[in-house]
N, C-alpha and C positions, 0 to 999 in steps of 0.2 A: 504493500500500500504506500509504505515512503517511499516508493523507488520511482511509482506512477504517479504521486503528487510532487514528486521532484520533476519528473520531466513535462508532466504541464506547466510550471512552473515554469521550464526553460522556453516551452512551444510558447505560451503569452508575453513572454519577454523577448523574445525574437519575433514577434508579430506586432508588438507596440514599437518597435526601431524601425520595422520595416514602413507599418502606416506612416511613423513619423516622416521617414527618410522620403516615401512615394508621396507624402501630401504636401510637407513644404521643404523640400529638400528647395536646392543645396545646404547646408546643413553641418556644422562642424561637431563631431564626436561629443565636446564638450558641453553642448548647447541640448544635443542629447540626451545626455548624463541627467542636465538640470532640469530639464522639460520633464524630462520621464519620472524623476528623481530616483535611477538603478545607479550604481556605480560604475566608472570608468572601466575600469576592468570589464566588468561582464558587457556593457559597452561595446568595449573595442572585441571582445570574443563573438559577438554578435553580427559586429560588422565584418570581421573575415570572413565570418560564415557564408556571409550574403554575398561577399566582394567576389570566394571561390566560386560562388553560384551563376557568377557576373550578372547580381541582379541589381546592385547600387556599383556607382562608379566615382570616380574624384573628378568633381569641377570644379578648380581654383584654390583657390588659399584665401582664408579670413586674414586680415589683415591685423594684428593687435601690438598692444602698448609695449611690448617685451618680450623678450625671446622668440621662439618660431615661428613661423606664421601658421597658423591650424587648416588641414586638411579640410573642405567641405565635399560634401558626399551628396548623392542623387540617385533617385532610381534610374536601373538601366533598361526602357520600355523595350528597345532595340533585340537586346540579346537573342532572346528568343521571340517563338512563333508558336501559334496555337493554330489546329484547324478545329472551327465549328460547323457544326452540318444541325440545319433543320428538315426533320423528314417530315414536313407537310402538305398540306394539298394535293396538287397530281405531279409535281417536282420536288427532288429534292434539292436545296440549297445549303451550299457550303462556303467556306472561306479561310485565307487563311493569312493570318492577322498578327500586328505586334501584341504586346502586353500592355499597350496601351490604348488599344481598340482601333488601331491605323488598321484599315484592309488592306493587303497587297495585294491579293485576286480573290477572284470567287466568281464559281460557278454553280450551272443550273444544270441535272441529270433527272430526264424523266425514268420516271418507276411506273411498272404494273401491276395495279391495286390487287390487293386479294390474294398476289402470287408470293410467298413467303419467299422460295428462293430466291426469284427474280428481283425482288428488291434488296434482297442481301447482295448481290450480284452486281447493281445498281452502285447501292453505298458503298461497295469496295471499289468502283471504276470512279465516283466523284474523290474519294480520299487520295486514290493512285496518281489523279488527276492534279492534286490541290498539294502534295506533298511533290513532286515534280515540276512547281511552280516555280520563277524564278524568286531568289529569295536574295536577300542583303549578305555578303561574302561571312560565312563564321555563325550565322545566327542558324540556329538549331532550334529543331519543330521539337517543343517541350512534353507534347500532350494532346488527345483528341477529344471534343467534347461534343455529347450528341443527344440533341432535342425529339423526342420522340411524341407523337398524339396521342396516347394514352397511360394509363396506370402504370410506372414502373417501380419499382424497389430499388433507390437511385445506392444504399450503399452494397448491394449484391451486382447491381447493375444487368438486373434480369428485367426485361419488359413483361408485364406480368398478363397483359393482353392490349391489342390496338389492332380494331377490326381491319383498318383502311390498309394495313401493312401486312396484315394476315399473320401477326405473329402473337402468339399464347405461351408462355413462362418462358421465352425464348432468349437464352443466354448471350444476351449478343456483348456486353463487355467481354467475355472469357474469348469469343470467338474474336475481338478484332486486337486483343493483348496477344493472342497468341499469332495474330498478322502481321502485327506493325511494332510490337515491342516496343510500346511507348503506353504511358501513363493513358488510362481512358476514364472518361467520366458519363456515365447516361443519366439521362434528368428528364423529367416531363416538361414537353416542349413550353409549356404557358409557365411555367416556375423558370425553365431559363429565361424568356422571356423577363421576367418581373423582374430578376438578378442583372441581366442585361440595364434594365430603365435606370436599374439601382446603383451599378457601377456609372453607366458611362450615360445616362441617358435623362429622364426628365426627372427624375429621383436620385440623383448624382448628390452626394453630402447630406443625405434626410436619414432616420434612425429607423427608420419602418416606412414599408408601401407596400401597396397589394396594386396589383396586374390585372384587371378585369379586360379579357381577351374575348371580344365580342366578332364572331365571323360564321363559320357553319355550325357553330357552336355557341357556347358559352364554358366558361372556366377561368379561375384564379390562380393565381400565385402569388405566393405569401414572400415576405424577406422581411425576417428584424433584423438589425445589429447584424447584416452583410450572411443573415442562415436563411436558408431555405425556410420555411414551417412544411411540415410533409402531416403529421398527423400520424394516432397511432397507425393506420390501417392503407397510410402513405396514400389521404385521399382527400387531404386540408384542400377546398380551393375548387371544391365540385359544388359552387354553386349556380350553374345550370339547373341543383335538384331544388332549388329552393321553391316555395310553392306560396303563389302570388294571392291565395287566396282559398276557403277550406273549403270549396266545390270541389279542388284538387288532390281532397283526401282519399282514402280508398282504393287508391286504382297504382296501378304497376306502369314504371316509367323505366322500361328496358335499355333505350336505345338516346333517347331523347329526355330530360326531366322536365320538369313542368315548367317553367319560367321560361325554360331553354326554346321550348315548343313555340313561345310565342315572341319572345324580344330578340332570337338569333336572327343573322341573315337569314336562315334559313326558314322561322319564323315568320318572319317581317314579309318574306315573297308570299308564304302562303296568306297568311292573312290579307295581303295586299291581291294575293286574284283574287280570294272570295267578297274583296270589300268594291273590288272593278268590277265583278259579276253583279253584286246586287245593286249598282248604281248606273249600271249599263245593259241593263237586261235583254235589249236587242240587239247589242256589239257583235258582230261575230266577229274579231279577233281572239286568235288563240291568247289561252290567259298564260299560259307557258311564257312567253313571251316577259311577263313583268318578275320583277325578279328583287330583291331587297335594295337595289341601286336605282333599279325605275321606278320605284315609290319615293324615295326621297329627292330622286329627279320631279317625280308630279307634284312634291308637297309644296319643293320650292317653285313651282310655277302655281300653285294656290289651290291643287283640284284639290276638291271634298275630300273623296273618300281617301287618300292619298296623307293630311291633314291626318286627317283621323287616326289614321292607323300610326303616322308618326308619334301625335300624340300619346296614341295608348303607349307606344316602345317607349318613349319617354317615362309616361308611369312604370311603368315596370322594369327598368335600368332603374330608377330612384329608388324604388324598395328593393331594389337589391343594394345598393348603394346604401341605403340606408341599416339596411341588416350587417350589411359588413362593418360599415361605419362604428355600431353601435356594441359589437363582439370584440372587434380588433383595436378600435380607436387606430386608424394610421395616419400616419402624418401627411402622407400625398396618399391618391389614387390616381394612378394611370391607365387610361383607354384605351385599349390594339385591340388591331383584326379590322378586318375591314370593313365592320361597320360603323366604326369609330375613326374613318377619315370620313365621315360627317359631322365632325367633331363641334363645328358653329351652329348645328341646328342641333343638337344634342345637349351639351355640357352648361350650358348658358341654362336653360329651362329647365336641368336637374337641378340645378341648384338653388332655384326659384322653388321648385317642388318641394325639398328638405327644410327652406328657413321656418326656424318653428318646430318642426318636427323631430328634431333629433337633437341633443343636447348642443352635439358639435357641430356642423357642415363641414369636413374635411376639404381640403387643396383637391381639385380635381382637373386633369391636365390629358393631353392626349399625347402618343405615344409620341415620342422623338425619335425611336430609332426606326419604328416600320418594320417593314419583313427582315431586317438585321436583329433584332433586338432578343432573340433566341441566341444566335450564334454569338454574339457579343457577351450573353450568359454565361457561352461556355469556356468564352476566354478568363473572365473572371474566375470562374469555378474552377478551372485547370489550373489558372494562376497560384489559387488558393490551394489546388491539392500537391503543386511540384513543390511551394515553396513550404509547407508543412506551415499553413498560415492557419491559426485560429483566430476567429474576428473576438474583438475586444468590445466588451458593451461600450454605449456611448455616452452614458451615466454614468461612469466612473469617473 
């Protein structure tokens, strides 16, 4: 038990040097020392640590009243390289990036839904692809990090099922540690996401934010103090099941949950034929045709039913909004997926919906990083798992 609380002990003290060093570095040992209040010693044993890892570097000399001039220190974003791959939609997207979230390429690999192999097949030609990238002379790919659509068990690194990829308890960290012999990390694509907003993106320097990932779906991701929340049952963040209302008791939501059914893109198009059908009733346009992006195209040109149905997605993102708010308390909320680049007809009128109703109204912001903001995830996460980083609360 001493042995384990001695070496956390060393993992937190080598991860308060290092945030220091990465947030306002340059930075001299001694400034270190008094910031942190560790000793010199353990100090400079920290910083070789990192120096042999070439992950902080020496920019310049402090200039002082007597004797040497002191070394200052910086993180080194350069050193390495990370690839992230998002397996969503009907492509996969990868990239692959400094540690400071610079892309130097990325690419797009279509997959064949439902075909297990073929998209194991898929993912290893985008990696082959992304790691034969031209890269900066000496910098080394650290680590691979990979966004998945459904339930995974992110420290076995087993997908535990995701219809659209056709894979059920399917091992795939062991399978790509045993390909590429580099560090790998798998995460539920919408908690990379959240981790992505939270490093490098609209949540950049906040203590907590959740990720409300509005597109064929709906789903969350959680991040306090730079963690994941996974929940015991590694399912924190499935509020798609959340239920708008107790007509929605009873009944089995297999595929779809209840909120999901009606506020998703997916949602938003159905509700949007059936609301063009009963206000067009001798249209013979195919209602196929309208889809979660042509209802917010008609709203903004003023149709009724069009109105409507925005409106209602509106109520129902606020009580979700409002349920998370009131569980989690987080400091931001950020909007992805793509139905949250309607972010101006959206986010303005939730927040009008909550004054009053909920102790807080939480920051609510739209995505910054877009379809990157997975893979930007996994840079952080990889960053975090090569350099043996534990996040430090931010109340201390």
């Amino acid at each position: 038990m001493k042995s384990e609380t001695n070496q956390l002990i060393r993992v937190l003290n080598r991860s308060a040097v290092f945030d220091l060093i990465r947030d306002e570095g340059p930075i001299s040992r001694s400034e270190v020392s008094r910031r942190l209040k560790m000793s010199l010693p353990t100090v400079m044993r920290i910083i070789e640590e990192l120096t042999e890892q070439n992950l902080i570097q020496l920019n310049g000399e402090m200039k002082s009243s007597g004797g040497r001039p002191s070394p200052l220190l910086e993180f080194n974003p350069t050193s390495h390289a990370v690839i992230g791959i998002d397996l969503g939609g009907t492509k996969m997207f990868g990239t692959v990036a400094d540690l400071a979230g610079n892309v130097q390429e990325e690419f797009y690999v279509p997959w064949e839904e439902g075909n297990s192999e073929n998209t194991l097949h898929s993912l290893f030609t985008l990696i082959d692809q992304l790691i034969a990238a031209p890269r900066e002379e000496g910098q080394d790919i650290c680590g691979i990090g990979v966004g998945v659509p459904g339930v995974t068990y992110a420290d076995k690194g087993i997908v535990q099922w995701t219809p659209s990829l056709g894979w059920r308890d399917f091992p795939l960290k062991q399978l790509l540690v045993e390909r590429y012999r580099l560090p790998v990390m798998i995460e539920n694509d919408v908690n990379l996401a959240a981790m992505g907003e939270y490093a490098f993106g609209a949540g950049k320097g906040s203590a907590s934010l959740v990720c409300i990932a509005i597109g064929t779906g709906i789903g969350a991701g959680i991040v306090i103090d730079r963690k994941i929340y996974h929940g015991i049952h590694s399912s924190a963040g499935e509020i798609g099941y959340l239920l708008p209302g107790t007509q929605f008791l009873g009944k089995n939501y297999e595929t779809f949950g209840a909120v999901e059914m009606l506020a998703s893109g997916t949602g938003i198009g159905k509700r949007g034929k059936e609301a063009f059908a009963a206000s067009n009733p001798t249209h013979t346009q195919p209602t196929e045709e309208i889809t979660s992006k042509t209802v917010f195209q008609a709203a903004r040109q003023g149709e009724e039913w069009a109105v409507k149905v925005v409106s209602e997605t509106i109520d129902y993102l606020a009580m979700i909004i409002a349920s998370v708010s009131c569980v989690l308390d987080p400091e931001i909320i950020v909007l992805g997926g793509g139905v949250a680049r309607e972010g101006d007809i959206l986010i303005n009128p939730i927040k009008q919906r909550l004054q009053g109703v909920i102790p807080i109204v939480p920051e609510i912001v739209q995505s910054e990083l877009g379809y990157r903001a997975a893979v930007m995830g996994a840079i952080a996460q990889i960053l975090d798992l090569t350099a043996d980083y534990q996040a430090i609360t931010k109340s201390f």
